[in-house]
N, C-alpha and C positions, 0 to 999 in steps of 0.2 A: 739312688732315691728317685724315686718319681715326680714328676713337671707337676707341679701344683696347677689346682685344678681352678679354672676358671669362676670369678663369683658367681655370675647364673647358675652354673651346673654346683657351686658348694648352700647356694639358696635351694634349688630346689631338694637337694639329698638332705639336707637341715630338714623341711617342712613333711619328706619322705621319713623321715626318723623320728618324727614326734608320733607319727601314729604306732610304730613299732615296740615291740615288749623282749627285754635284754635275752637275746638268746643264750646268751654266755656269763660267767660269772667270775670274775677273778677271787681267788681264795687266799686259802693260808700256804698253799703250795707256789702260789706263786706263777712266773711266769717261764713254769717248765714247759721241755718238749712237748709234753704230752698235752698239756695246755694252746701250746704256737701248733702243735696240729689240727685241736678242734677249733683255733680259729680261721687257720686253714680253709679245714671241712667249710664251715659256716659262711665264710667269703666264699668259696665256689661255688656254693648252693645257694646262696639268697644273692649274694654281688654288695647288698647292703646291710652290715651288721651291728647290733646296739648292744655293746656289752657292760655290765656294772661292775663298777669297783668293789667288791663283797670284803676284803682288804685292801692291805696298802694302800688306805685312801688318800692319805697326804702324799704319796709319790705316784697321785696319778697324772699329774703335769709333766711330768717327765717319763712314767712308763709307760702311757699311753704313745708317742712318738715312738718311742724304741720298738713296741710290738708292730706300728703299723711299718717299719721300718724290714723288720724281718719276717714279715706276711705277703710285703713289696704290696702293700695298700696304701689308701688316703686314710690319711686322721681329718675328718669331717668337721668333728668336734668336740669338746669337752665338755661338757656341762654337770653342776654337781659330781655325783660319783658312777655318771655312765659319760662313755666313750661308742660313737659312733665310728665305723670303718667303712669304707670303700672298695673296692677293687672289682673292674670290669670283666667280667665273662669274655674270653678272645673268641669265641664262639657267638658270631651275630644271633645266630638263631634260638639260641637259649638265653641271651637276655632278657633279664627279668626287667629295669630300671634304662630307659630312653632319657640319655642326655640330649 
């Protein structure tokens, strides 16, 4: 698991994710490979990603942690039935998001 992330740097990814529109969708399929890949994709492309719960909405308190757990991202936050993710680009020069 990764070193939780300092409250500055979980304020501003908060105030960074309120402008954002869910790129992602959890469905009825659930949270298949095929799914943990295009969350994948979307954490190395954007670095910050705002997914909704489209299902399983009452198990998003706990399936939200599990995915960001095997994406190796931050769970940012929960709110209603979207879930905000993190994970840093190891690449300084293509960082999108300056902590």
């Amino acid at each position: 698991m990764n070193e939780p992330l300092p409250n500055p740097a979980v304020r501003k990814l908060k105030s960074l994710a309120q402008k954002l529109e869910p790129v992602l969708a959890l469905g009825k399929s659930g949270a298949s490979d095929a799914f943990l890949k295009s969350l994948d994709e979307a954490l190395a492309q954007h670095e910050l990603v705002k997914m909704k719960f489209a299902a399983f909405k009452d198990e998003r308190k706990t399936l939200a942690p599990q995915l960001a757990e095997k994406t190796k991202s931050h769970l940012v936050w929960v709110v209603g039935h979207v879930a905000v993710f993190y994970r840093q680009q190891p690449d300084a020069a293509k960082r999108k998001v300056a902590l």
